[in-house]
KOLLUMTI-979340 format. One line per 5 residues: number of its first residue (from 1); their letters; for each residue x, y, z of N, C-alpha, C, O, CB. Coordinates in steps of 0.1 Angstrom, whole numbers, plus 5000, padded with zeros to 4 digits. Glycine has a CB too. Layout:
N
NUM) A) X Y Z X Y Z X Y Z X Y Z X Y Z  ... .
This chain:
124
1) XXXXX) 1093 8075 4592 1099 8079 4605 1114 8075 4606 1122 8082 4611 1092 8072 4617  1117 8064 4601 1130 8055 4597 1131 8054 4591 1122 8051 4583 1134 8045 4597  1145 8058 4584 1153 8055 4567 1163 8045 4572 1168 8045 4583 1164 8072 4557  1166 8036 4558 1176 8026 4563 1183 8029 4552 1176 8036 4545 1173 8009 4567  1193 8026 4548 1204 8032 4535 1218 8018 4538 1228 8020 4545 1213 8054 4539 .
6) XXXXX) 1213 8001 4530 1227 7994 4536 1237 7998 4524 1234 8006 4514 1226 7973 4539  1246 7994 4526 1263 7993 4518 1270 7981 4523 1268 7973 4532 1275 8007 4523  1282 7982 4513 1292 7973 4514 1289 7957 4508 1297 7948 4511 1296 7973 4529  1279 7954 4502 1276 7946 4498 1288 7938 4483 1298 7943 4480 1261 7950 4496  1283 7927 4479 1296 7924 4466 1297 7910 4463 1290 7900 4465 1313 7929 4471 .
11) XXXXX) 1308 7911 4457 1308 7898 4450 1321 7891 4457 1331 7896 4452 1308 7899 4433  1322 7881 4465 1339 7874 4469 1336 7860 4470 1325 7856 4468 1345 7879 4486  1346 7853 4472 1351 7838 4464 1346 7836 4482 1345 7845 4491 1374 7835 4456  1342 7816 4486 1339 7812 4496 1354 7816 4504 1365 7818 4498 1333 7799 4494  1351 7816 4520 1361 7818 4525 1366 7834 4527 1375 7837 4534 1368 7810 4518 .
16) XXXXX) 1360 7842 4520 1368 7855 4523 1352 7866 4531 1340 7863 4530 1376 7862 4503  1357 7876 4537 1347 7886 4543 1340 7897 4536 1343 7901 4525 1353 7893 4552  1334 7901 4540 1322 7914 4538 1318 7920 4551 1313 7915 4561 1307 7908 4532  1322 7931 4549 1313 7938 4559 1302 7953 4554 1304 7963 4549 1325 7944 4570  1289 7946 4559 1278 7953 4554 1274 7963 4567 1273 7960 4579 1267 7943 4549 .
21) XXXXX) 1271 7976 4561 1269 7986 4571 1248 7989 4562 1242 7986 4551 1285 8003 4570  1245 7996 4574 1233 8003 4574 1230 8015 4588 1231 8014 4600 1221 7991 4575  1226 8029 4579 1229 8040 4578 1217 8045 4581 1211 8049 4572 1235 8044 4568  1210 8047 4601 1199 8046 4600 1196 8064 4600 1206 8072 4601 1194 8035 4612  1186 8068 4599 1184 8086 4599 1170 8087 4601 1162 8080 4594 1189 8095 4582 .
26) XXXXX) 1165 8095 4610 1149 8099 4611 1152 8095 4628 1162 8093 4634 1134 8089 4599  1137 8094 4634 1138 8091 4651 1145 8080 4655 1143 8071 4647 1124 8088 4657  1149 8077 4661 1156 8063 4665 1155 8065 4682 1154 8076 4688 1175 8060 4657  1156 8052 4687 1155 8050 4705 1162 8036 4704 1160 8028 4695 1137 8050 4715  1170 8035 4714 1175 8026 4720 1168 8016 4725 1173 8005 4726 1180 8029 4725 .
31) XXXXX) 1160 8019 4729 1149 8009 4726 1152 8001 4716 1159 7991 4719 1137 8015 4724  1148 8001 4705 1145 7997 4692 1154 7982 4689 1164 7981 4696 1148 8011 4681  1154 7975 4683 1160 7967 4678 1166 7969 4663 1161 7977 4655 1152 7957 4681  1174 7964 4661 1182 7966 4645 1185 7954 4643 1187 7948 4654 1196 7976 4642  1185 7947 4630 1193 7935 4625 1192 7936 4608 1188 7946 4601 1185 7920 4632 .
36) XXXXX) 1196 7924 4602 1200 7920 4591 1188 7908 4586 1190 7897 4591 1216 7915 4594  1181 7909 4580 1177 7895 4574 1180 7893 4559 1184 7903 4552 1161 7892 4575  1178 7882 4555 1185 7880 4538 1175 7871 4530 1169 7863 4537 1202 7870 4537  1172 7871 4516 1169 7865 4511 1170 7861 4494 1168 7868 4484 1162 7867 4516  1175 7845 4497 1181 7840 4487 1170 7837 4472 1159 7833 4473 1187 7827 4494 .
41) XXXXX) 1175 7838 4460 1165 7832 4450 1162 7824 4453 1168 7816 4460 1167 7829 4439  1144 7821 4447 1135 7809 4451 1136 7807 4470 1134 7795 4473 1143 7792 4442  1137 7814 4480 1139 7810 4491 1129 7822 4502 1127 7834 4500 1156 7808 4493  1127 7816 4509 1118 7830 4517 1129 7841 4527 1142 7841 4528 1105 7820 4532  1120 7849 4533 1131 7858 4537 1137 7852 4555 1129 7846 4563 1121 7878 4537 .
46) XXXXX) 1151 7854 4558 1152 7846 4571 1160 7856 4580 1166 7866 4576 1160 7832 4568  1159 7853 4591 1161 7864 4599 1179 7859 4600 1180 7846 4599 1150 7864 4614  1191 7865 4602 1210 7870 4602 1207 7867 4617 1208 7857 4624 1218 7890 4596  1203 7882 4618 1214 7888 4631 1203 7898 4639 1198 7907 4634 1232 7899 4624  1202 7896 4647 1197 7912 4651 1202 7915 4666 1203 7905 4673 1178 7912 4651 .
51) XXXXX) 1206 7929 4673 1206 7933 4682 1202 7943 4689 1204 7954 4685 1211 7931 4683  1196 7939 4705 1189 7949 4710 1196 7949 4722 1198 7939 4728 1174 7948 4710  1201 7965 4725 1207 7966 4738 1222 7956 4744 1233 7959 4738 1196 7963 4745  1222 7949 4753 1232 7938 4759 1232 7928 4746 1242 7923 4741 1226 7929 4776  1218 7925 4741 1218 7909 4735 1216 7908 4719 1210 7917 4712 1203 7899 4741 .
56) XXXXX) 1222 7897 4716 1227 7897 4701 1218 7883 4699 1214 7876 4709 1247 7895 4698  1216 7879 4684 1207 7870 4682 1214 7862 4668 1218 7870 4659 1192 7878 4682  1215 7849 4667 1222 7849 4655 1215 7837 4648 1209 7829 4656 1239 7848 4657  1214 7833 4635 1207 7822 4630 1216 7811 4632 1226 7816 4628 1202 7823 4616  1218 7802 4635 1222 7790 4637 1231 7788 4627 1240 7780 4630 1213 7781 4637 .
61) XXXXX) 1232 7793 4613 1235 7788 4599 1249 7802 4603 1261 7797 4603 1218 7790 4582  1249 7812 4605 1264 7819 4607 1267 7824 4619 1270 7835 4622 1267 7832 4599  1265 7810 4632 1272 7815 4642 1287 7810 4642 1291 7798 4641 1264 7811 4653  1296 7822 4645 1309 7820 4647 1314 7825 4635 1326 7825 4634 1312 7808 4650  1305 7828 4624 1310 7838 4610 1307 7854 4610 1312 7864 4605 1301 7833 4595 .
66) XXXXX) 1297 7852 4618 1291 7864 4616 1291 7873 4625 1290 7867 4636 1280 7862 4614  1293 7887 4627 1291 7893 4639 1284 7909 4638 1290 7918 4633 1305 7892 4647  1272 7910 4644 1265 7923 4641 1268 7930 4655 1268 7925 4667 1247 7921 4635  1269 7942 4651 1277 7955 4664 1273 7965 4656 1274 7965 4644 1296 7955 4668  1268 7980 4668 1264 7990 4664 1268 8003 4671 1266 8004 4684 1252 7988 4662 .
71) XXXXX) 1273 8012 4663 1275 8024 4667 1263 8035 4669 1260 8042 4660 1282 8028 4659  1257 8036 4682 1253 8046 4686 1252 8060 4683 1242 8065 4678 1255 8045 4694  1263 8066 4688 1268 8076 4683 1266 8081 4668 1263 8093 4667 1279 8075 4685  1266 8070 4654 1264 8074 4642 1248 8067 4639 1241 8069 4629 1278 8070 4632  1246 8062 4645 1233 8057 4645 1231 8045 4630 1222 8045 4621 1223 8071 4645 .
76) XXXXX) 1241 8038 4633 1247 8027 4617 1252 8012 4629 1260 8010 4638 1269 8038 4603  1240 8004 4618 1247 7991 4623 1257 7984 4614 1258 7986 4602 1237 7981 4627  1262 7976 4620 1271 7965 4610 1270 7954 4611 1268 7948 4623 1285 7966 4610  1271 7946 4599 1276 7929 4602 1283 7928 4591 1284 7932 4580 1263 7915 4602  1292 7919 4600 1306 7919 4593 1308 7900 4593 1307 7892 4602 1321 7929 4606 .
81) XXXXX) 1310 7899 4579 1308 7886 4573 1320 7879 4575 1330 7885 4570 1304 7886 4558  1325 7865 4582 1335 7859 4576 1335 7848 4573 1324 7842 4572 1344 7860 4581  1347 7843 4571 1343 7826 4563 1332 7826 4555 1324 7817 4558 1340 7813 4574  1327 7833 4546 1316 7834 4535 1314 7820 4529 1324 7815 4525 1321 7844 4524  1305 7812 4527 1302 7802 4518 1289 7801 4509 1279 7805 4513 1303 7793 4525 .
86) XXXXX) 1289 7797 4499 1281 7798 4485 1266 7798 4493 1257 7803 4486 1285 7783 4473  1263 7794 4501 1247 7791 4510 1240 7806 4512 1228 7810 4510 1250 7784 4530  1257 7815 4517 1252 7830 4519 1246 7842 4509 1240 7853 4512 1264 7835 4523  1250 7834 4496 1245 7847 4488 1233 7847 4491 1225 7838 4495 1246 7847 4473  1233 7862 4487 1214 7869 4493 1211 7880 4489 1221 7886 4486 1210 7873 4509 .
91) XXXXX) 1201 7885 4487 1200 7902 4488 1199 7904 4506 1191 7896 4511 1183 7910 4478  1207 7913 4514 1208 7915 4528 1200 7928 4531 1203 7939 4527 1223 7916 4532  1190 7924 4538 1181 7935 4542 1184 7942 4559 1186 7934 4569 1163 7929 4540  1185 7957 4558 1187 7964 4576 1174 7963 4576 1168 7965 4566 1195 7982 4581  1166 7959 4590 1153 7967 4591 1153 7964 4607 1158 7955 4613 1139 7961 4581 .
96) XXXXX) 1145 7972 4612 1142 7978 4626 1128 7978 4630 1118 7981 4623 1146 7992 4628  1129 7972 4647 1110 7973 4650 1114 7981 4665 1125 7985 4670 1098 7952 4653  1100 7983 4669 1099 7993 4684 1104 7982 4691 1111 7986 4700 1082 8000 4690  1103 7971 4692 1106 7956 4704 1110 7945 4700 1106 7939 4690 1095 7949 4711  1121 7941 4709 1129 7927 4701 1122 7917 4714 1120 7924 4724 1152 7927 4699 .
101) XXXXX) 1120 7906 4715 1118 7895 4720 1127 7883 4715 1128 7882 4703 1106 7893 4720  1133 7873 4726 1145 7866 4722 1135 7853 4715 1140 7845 4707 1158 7862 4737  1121 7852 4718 1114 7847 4707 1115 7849 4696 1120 7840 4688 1104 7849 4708  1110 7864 4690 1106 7866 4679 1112 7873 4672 1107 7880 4664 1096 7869 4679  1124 7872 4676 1137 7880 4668 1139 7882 4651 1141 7891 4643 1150 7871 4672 .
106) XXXXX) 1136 7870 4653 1136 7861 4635 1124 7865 4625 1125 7865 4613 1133 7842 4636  1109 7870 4634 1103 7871 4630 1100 7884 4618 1095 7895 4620 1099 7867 4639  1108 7878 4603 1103 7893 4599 1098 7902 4590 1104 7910 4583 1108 7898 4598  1084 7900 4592 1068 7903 4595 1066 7910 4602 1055 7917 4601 1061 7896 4599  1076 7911 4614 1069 7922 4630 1077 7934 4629 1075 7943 4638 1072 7915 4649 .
111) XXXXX) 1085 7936 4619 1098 7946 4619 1094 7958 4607 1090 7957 4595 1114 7935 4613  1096 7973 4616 1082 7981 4608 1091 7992 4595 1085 8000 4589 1071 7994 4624  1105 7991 4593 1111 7995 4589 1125 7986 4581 1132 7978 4587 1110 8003 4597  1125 7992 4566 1136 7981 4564 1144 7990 4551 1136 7996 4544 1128 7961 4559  1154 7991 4548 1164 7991 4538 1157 7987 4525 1146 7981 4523 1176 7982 4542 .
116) XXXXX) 1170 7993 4514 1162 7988 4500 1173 7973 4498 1169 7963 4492 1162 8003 4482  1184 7973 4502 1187 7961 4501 1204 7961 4496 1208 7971 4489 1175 7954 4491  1213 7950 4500 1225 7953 4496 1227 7940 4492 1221 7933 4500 1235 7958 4505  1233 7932 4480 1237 7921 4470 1248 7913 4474 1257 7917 4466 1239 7927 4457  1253 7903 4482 1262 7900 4487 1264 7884 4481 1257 7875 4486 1260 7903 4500 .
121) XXXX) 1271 7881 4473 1270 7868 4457 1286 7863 4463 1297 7869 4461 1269 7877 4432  1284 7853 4468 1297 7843 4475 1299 7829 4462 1291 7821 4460 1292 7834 4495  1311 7831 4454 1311 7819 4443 1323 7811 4450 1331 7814 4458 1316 7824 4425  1319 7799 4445 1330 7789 4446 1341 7790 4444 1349 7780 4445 1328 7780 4441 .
């Protein structure tokens, strides 16, 4: 029903930005929630960023680096990386559910659609 397609992913030194887009296509509602989760070698998958409507949601680990915002109109979200540090590398996954709760934001298991994945490798 949902295609996710991310970009902008790469390779940059700690300290510098990335901005990763995802390129959603098929039904979509505003309703819906969109975000980012990532997951590092040997590490489980963890919930970025996600936002639904007014409210933004952020992991504790890149607040004040991080900032996810979405165009409507093209139906593509973004998170746009700064101050990068070696913790961040990940593969970065877009994926989308029918309902966000400021609970279970993170949770992602409940999220029914997701991206194949963008490679974002921060070196010292």
């Amino acid at each position: 029903q949902v295609q996710l397609v991310e970009s902008g992913g790469g390779s940059v030194q700690a300290g510098g930005s990335l901005r990763l887009s995802c390129a959603a296509s098929g039904y979509t509602s505003s309703t819906y929630c969109m975000g980012w989760f990532r997951q590092a070698p040997g590490k489980g998958r963890e919930g970025v960023a996600v936002i639904h409507g007014g409210s933004t949601y952020y992991a504790d680990s890149v607040k004040g680096r991080f900032t996810i915002s979405q165009d409507n109109a093209e139906n593509t979200l973004y998170l746009q990386m700064n101050s990068l540090k070696t913790e961040d590398t990940a593969m970065y996954y877009c994926a989308v559910r029918r309902y966000c709760s400021e609970a279970s934001w993170s949770y992602w298991w409940t999220y029914d659609y997701w991206g194949q994945g963008t490679q974002v490798t921060v070196s010292s």
